[in-house]
VOGU-3710 file (C-alpha; in Angstrom, 3 decimals, decimal comma):
1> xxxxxxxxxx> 0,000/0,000/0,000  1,264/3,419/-1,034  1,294/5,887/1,260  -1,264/8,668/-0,243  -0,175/12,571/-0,499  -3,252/13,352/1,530  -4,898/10,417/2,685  -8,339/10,257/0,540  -7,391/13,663/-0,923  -4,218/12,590/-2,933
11> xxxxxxxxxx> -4,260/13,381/-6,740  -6,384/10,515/-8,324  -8,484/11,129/-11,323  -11,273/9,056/-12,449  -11,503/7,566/-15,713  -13,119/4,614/-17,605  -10,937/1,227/-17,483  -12,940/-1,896/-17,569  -14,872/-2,977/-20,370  -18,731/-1,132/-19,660
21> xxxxxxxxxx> -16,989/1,304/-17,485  -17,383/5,157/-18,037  -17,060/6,766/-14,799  -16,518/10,314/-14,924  -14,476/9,235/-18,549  -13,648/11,608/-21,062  -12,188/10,949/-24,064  -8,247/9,968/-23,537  -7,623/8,292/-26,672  -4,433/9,160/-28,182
31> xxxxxxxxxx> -5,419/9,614/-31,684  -6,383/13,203/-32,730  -9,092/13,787/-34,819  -6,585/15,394/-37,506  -3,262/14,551/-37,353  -1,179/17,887/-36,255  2,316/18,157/-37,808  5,253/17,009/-35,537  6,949/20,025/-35,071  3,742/22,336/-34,112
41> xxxxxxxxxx> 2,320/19,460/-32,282  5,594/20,023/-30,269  5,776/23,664/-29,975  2,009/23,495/-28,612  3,190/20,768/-26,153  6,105/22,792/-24,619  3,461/25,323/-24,616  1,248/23,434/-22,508  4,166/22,058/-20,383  5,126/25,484/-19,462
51> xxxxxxxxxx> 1,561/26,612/-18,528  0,732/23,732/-16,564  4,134/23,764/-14,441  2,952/27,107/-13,698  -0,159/26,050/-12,457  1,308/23,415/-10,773  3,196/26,096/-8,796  0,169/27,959/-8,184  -1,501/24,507/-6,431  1,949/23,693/-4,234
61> xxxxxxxxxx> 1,050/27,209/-2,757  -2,297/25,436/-1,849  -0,819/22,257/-0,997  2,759/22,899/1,021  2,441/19,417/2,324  2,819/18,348/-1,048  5,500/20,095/-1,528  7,574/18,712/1,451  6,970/15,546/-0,203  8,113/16,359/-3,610
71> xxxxxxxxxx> 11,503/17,512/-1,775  10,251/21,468/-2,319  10,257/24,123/-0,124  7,944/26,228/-0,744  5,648/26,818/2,124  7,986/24,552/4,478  6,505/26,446/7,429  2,829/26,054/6,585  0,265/23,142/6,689  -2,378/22,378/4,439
81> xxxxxxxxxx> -5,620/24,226/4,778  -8,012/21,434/5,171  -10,821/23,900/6,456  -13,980/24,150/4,063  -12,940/27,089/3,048  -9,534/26,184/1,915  -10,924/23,079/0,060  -13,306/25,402/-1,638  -10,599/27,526/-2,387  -8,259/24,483/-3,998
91> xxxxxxxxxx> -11,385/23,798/-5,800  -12,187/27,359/-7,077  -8,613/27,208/-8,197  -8,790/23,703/-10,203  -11,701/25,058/-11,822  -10,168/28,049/-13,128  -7,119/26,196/-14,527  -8,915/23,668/-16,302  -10,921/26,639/-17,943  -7,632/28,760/-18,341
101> xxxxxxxxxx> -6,243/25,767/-20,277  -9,334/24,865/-22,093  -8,997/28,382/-23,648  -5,739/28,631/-24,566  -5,238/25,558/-26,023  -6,572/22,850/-28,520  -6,280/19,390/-27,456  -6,354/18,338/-31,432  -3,028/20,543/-32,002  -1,004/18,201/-29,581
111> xxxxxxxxxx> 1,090/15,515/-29,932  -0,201/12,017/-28,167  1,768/12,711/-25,289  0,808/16,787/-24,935  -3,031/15,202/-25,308  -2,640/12,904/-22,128  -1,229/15,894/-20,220  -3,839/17,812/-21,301  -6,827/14,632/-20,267  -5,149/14,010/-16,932
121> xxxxxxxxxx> -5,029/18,279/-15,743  -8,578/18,041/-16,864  -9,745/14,555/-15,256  -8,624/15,911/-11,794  -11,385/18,595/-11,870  -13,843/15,550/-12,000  -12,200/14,179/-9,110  -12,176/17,551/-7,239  -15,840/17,897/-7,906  -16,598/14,875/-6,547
131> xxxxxxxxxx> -14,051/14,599/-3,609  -15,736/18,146/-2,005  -19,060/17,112/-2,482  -18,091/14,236/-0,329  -16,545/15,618/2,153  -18,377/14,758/5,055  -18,164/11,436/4,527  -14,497/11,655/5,355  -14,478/13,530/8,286  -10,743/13,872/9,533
141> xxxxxxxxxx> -10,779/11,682/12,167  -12,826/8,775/10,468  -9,939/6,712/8,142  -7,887/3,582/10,442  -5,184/4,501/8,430  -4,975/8,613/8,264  -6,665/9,809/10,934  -5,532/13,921/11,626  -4,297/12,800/14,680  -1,623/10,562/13,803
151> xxxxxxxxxx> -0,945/11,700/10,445  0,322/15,250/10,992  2,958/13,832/13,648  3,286/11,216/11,228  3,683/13,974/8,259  6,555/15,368/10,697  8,633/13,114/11,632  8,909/11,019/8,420  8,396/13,544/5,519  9,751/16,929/6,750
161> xxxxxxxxxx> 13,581/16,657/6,399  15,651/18,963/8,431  18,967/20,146/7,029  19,739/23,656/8,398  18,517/25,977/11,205  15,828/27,178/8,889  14,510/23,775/8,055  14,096/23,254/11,799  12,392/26,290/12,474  10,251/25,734/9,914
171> xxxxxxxxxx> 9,495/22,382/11,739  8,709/24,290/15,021  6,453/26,740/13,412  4,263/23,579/12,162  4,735/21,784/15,244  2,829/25,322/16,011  0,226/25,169/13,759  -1,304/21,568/14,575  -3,729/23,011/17,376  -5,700/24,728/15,226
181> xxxxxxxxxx> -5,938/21,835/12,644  -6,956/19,687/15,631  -9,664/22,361/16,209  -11,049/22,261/12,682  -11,266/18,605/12,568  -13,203/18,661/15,503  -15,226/20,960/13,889  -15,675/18,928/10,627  -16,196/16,047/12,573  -18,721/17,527/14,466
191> xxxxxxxxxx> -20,510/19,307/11,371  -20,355/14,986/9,877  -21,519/13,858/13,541  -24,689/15,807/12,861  -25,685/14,502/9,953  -25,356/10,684/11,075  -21,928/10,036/10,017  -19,982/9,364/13,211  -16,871/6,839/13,118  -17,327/3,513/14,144
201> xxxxxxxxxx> -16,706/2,991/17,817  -13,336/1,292/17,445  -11,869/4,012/15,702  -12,815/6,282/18,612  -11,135/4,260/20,615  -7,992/3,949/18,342  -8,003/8,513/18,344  -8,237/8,133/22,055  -5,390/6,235/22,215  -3,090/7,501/19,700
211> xxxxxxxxxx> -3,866/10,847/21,516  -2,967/9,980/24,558  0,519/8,078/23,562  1,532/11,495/21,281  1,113/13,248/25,148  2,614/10,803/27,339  6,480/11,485/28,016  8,343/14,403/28,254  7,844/17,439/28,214  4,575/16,546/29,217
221> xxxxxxxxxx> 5,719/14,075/32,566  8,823/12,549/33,525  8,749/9,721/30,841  10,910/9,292/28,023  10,467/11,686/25,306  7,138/12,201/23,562  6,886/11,006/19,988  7,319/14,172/18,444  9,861/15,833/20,856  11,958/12,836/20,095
231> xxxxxxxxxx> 11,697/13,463/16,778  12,681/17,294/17,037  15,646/16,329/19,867  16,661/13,796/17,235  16,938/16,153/14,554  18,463/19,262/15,901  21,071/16,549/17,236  22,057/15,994/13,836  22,540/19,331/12,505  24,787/19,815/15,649
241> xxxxxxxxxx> 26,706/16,896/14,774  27,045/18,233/11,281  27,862/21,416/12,561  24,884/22,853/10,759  24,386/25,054/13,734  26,108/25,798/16,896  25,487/24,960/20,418  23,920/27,808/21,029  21,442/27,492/17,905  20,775/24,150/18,961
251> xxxxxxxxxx> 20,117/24,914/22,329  17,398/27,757/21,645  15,909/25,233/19,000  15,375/22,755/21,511  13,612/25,173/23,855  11,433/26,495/20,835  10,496/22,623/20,134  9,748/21,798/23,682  7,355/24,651/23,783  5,711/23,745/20,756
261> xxxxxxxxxx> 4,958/20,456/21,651  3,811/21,025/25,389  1,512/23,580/23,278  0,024/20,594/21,721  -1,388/18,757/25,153  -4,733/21,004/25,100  -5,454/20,496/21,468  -5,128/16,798/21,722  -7,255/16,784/25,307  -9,884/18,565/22,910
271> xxxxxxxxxx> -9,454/15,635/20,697  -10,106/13,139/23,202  -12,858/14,963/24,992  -14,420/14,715/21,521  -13,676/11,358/21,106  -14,947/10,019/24,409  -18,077/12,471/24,374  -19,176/10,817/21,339  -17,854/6,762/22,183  -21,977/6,236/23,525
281> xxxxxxxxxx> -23,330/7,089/20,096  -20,721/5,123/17,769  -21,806/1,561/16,158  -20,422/-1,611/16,694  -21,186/-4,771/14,449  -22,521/-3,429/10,892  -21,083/-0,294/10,461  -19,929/-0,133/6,475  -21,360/2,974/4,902  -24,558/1,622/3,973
291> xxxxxxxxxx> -26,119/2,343/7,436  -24,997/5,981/6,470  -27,256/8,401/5,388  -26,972/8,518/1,527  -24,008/6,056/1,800  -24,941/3,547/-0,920  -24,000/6,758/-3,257  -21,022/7,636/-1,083  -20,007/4,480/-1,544  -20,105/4,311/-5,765
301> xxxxxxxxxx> -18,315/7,686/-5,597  -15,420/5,878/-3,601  -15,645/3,257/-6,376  -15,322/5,226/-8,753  -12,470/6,786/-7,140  -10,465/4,136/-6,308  -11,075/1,626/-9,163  -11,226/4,557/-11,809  -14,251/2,437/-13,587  -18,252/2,439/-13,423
311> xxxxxxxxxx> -18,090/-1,147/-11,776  -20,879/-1,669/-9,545  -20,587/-3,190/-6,181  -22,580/-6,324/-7,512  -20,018/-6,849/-10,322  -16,523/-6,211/-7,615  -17,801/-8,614/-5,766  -18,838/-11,231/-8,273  -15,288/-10,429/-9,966  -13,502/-11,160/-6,299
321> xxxxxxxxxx> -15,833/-14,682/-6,005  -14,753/-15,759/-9,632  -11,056/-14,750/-8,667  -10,721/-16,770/-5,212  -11,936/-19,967/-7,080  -9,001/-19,393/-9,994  -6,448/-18,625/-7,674  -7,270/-21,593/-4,962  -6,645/-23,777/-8,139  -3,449/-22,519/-8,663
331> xxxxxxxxxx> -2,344/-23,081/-5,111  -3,293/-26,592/-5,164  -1,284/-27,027/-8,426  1,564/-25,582/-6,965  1,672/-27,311/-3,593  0,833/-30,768/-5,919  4,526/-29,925/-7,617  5,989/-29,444/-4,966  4,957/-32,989/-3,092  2,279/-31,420/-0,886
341> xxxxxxxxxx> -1,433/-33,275/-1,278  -2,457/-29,310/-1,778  -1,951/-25,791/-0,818  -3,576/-26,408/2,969  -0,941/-29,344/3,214  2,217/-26,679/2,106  0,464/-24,134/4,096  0,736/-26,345/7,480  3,861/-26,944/6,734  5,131/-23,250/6,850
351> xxxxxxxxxx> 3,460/-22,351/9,886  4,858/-25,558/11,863  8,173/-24,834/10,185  7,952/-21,156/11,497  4,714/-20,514/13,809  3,848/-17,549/15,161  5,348/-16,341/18,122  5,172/-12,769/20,117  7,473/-10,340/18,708  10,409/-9,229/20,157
361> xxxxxxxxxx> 13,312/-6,827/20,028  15,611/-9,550/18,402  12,606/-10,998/16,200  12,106/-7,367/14,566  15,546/-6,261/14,385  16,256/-9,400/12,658  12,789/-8,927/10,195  14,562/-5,483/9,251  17,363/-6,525/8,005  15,453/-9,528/6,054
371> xxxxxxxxxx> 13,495/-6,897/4,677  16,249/-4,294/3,608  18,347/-7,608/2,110  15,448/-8,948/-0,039  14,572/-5,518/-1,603  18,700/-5,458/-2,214  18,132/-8,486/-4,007  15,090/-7,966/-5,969  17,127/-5,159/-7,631  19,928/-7,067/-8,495
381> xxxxxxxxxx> 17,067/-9,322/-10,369  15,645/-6,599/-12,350  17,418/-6,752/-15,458  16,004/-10,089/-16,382  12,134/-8,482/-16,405  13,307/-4,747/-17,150  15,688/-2,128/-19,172  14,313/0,962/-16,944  16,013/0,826/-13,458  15,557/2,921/-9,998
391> xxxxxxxxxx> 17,954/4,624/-9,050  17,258/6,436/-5,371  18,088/4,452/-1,594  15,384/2,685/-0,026  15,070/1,556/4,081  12,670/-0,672/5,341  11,683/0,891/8,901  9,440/0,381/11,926  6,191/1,881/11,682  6,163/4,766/14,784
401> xxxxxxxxxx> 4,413/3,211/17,772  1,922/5,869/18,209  0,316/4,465/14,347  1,606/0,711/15,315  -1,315/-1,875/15,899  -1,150/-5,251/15,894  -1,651/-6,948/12,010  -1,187/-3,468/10,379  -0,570/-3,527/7,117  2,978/-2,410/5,731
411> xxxxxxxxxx> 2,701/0,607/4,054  5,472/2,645/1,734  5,945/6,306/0,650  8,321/7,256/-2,785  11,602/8,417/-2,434  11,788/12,521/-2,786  12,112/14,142/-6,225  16,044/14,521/-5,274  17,150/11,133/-3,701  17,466/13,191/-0,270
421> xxxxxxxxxx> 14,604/11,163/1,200  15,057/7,631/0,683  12,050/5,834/-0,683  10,691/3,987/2,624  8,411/0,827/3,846  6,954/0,587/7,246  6,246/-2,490/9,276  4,028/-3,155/12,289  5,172/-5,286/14,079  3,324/-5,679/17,129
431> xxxxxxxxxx> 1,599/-9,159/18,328  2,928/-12,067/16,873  5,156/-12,478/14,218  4,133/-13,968/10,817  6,269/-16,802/8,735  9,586/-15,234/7,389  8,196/-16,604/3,843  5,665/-13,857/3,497  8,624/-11,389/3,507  9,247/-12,239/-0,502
441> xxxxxxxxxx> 5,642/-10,896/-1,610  5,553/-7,883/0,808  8,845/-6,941/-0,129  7,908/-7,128/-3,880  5,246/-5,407/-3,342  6,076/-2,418/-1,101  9,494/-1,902/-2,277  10,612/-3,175/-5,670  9,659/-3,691/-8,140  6,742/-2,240/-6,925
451> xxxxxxxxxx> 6,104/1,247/-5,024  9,318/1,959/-4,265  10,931/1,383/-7,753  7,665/2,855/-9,514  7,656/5,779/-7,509  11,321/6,318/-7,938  11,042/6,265/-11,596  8,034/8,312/-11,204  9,576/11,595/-9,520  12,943/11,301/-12,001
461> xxxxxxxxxx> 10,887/11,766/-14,953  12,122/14,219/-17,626  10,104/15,915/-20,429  7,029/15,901/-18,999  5,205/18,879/-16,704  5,941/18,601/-13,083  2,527/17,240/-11,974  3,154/13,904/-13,639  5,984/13,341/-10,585  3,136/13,972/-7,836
471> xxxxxxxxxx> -0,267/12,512/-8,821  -0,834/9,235/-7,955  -3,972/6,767/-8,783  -4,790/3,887/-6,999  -5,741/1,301/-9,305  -2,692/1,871/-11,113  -0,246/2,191/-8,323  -1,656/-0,880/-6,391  -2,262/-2,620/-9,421  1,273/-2,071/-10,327
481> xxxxxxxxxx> 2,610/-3,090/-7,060  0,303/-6,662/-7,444  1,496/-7,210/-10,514  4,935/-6,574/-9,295  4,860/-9,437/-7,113  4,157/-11,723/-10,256  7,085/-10,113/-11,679  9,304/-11,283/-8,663  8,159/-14,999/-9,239  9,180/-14,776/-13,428
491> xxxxxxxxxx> 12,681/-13,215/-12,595  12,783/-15,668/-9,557  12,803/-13,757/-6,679  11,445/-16,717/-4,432  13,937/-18,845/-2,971  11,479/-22,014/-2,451  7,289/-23,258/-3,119  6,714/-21,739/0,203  7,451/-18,423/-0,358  5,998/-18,556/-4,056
501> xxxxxxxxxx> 2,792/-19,657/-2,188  2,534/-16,946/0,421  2,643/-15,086/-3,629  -0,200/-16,757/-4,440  -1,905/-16,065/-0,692  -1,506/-12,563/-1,150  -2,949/-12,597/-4,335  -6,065/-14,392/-2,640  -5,936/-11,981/-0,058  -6,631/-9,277/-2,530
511> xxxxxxxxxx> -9,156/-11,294/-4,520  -10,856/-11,642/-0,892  -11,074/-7,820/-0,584  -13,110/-7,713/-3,409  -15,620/-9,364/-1,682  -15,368/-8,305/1,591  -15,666/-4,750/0,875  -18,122/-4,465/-0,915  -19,631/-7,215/1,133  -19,071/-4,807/4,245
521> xxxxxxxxxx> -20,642/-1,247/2,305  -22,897/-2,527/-0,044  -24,204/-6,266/1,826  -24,579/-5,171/5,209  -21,863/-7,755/6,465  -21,143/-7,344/9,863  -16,758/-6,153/11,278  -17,053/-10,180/12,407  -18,424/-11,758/9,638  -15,860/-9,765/7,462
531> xxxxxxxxxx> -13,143/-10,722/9,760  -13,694/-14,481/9,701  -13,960/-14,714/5,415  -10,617/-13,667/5,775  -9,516/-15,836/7,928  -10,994/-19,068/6,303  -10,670/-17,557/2,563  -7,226/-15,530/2,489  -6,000/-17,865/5,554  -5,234/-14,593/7,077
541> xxxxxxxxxx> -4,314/-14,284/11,158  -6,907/-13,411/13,229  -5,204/-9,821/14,470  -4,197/-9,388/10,918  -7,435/-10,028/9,458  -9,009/-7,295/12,136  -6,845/-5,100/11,230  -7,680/-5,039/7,454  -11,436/-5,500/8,742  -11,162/-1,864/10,289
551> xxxxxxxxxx> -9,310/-0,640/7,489  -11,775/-1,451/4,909  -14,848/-0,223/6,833  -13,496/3,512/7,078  -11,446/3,579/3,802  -14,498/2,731/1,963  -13,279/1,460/-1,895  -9,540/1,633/-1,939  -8,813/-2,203/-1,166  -10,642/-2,599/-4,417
561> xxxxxxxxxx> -8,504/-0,804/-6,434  -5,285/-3,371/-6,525  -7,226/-6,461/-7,898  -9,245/-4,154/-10,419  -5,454/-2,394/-11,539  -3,728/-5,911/-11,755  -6,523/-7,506/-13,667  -6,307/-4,601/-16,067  -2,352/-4,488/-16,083  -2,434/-8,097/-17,367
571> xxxxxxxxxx> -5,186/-8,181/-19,332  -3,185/-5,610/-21,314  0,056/-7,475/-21,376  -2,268/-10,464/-23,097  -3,318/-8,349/-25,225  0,210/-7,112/-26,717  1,300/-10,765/-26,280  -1,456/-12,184/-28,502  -0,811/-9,340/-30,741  2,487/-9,424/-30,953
581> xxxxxxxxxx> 3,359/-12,923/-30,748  7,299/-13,747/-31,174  7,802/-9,929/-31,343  6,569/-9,230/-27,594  9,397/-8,064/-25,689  8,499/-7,972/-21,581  11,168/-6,136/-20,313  9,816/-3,621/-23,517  5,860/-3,818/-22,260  7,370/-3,390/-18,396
591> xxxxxxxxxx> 9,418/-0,490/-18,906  6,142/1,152/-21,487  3,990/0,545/-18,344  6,250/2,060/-15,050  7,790/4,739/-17,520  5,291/7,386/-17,346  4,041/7,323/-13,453  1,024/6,727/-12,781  -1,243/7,051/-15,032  -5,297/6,257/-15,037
601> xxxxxxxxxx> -6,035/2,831/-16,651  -7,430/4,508/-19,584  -4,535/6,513/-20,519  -2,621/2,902/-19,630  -4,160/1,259/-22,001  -3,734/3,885/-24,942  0,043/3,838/-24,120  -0,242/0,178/-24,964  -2,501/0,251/-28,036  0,300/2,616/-29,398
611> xxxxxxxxx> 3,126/1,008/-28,373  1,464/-2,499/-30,089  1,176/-0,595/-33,419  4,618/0,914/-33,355  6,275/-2,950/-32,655  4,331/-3,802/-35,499  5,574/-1,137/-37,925  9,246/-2,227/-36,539  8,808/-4,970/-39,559
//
């Protein structure tokens, strides 16, 4: 799972993919409706680079949490103004620029590649639209995975990189400004409350306690260091050890971030006063979004979203069904070559090989550096599936223990545009500790070839206007990043038929979540009935399996969006293969597909049409 730039408000347009799908489409095909000559089908393209890098500027002054991500910094000292004013405002803007654009230039004039830039600047004004008239069904404080609470100290301590005195103060003065975001969500959330959308009860519980651990320890008693004054000690440490500042610097930036954080204790009391004021009125049991006022349309709008199709929840489901039958089939056939009697046989066999056990400081230390080696080794692989390489560091980290629960699932965010910021993976690692042979998949998945080495390649792009590096959509990223884990079995990245089978599993798992969320928003499937299909369908631990559970029910439609991407990723590599026969080239169709970011499945799939044709003209 990639980390998103804004939780449910990253950068993902909505666009047809799937055959009878239309959502919010426009027309991305690549071929214009007169052919414009090369060289003013260029000159219009720089054209339209230049003017939407400019706008692009314009929305980094809206968004300067985006920009700390993208390595910028502009607006280093400012947060993102997630009021309903400043989302009106963001959306005000978008629609200007899409008009501004739409005036000054014709998409006919530009070249294929000038015409996608031109779809996708456009398709996020769909998405905006939607998104804001939305928005109280994402209340700040609602999402298991980015909750405001967690995610700004989150947003701090991993994203914001500190290399000088100004850096750090800039750190401080956002440190600063989180009261007052706390204050708004509680507002939102309050304005949401009202009309029947409260989160379930056990995310209440999870802001109450996240709260409270971000206020426990110094400077607030005489613990150990708070999360985030850890973080700031941490940091100004380092820029005294690089003699980046002096002792005295660091010793007046150390005062400033003490105050800042002890500022923070009221604000978060706020939050938890909230929190527990409201625990009497939250649900238990069925609590998807269809016992939400107007949820059943919420929920095709998050659909549409995250699977960038028209898809119905009928059909997602149905497709996850068909899918868990195929790949149970597989299992079995693999376990059978392997001299299992089938894949519950193999299966039994890993866990009594390695079964679970409680983690501890020596089992996570030592599932660290498993992690960091197998990503190291997956690279050295990637020549024999691609031509188009990564290039930036990556670390495979713990995730912070005010965000850590039990079964969380690993989670990665792209290297910055520079290299500075290595591209990272967390891992929970709290409860007990799964087989070592699941490592392979996750590690294919989260880090490369898939987020990590997609998003590096993604933010080193060249020749194309700035946006491309930032936007992100989530049926092709997570599709990418499921296919990716295929990859790693072709250029044999699995040492053994156990670890190819935990492939397989998570592949299952993900065919599962077709069915369970939708099963959960659209059903009326209770958090236990949901949690126990994936324990006897994706064989999934039971604190794992909760986990996801909780996940899906307040991230409404994004689990959907890997199976749906994959599916579509490999239906169009069977396409080019049928069509290409001895002439298909994978490392070719690879590098074609990771090359220009991501991308939505439509515009995908016209990169493929054309790069089918122009194999074909190669004689």
């Amino acid at each position: 799972m990639i980390k998103p730039i804004h939780a449910m408000l990253a950068a993902t347009a909505m666009v047809s993919c799937l055959a009878g799908g239309a959502a919010l489409a426009r027309d991305t095909s690549t071929a214009p409706a007169a052919t414009a000559p090369a060289s003013a089908a260029a000159a219009q393209d720089a054209r339209l680079a230049a003017f939407l890098d400019q706008e692009f500027t314009a929305e980094l002054a809206l968004r300067p949490q985006l920009a700390t991500r993208l390595g910028r910094k502009e607006g280093m000292d400012r947060l993102d103004d997630n009021s309903d004013a400043g989302m009106l405002r963001r959306l005000e803007w978008r629609r200007g620029s899409v008009s501004r654009m739409k005036a000054a230039f014709s998409r006919d004039a530009l070249s294929p590649e000038g015409r996608i830039n031109y779809d996708i600047w456009a398709l996020e004004l769909d998405r905006a639209e939607l998104q804001y008239r939305f928005r109280r069904y994402q209340p700040p404080f609602y999402s298991y995975l980015y909750s405001v609470h967690a995610e700004l100290p989150n947003f701090l301590i991993n994203t914001h990189q500190v290399q000088d005195a100004s850096d750090m103060a800039a750190y401080i003065t956002r440190l600063r400004a989180i009261p007052a975001v706390l204050d708004t969500a509680i507002g939102q959330s309050t304005q949401s409350a009202a009309m029947g959308i409260l989160p379930p009860r056990f995310q209440l519980e999870r802001v109450i306690s996240g709260s409270k651990g971000l206020i426990t320890g110094a400077p607030f008693d005489n613990g150990p260091a708070s999360p985030l004054l850890n973080d700031a000690e941490t940091k100004i440490a380092k820029l005294l050890a690089a003699k980046a500042i002096s002792p005295v610097q660091a010793a007046q930036l150390t005062e400033q971030a003490v105050d800042a954080v002890r500022a923070l204790q009221p604000a978060y009391k706020r939050v938890i006063a909230w929190a527990q004021g409201n625990l009497d009125k939250a649900r238990s049991g069925v609590v998807g979004v269809g016992t939400l006022p107007g949820g059943a349309d919420w929920y095709a709008a998050a659909l549409r979203l995250n699977t960038t199709t028209d898809l119905t929840p009928e059909q997602i489901h149905q497709t996850g069904l068909a899918e868990v039958t195929r790949i149970n089939a597989a299992e079995d056939a693999l376990a059978r070559k392997a001299g299992f009697a089938d894949a519950a046989a193999l299966r039994a066999d890993i866990v009594a090989k390695d079964p679970p056990r409680p983690w501890t400081d020596e089992l996570r230390a030592a599932r660290l550096a498993k992690s960091n080696a197998i990503v190291n080794a997956n690279r050295a692989l990637l020549p024999k599936v691609f031509t188009m390489l990564p290039a930036y560091g990556t670390e495979v980290v713990r995730e912070p223990a005010f965000s850590e629960v039990a079964g969380g699932a690993a989670h990665a965010a792209f290297a910055s545009a520079d290299g500075k910021r290595p591209g990272r993976v967390w891992l929970h690692m709290l409860g007990e500790k799964d087989p070592d042979a699941t490592l392979y998949t996750l590690m294919c998945h989260e880090g490369i070839p898939g987020h990590l080495m997609q998003g590096d390649i993604q933010v080193r792009q060249t020749g194309t206007p700035q946006f491309r590096k930032a936007y992100t959509y989530v049926a092709f990223s997570e599709g990418w990043a499921l296919y990716a884990e295929r990859l790693c079995s072709e250029m044999g990245a699995f040492p053994d038929a156990a670890a190819d089978l935990e492939r397989l599993d998570a592949e299952l798992f993900r065919a599962a979540r077709l069915v369970v969320d939708t099963g959960i928003h659209a059903k009326g499937w209770s958090e236990d009935q949901a949690v126990q299909y994936l324990i006897d369908t994706a064989h999934l631990p039971a604190q794992q399996a909760g986990s996801e559970v909780r996940r899906y029910i307040t991230v409404p439609g994004q689990a959907t969006g890997y199976k749906v991407g994959m599916l579509r990723i490999v239906a169009l590599r069977e396409k080019a293969q049928a069509a290409l026969g001895a002439k298909f080239d994978l490392r070719g169709f690879n590098d074609l597909v990771v090359s220009a970011g991501s991308v939505p499945l439509s515009v995908l799939e016209g990169r493929v049409d054309a790069w089918i044709d122009g194999q074909r003209a190669k004689g």
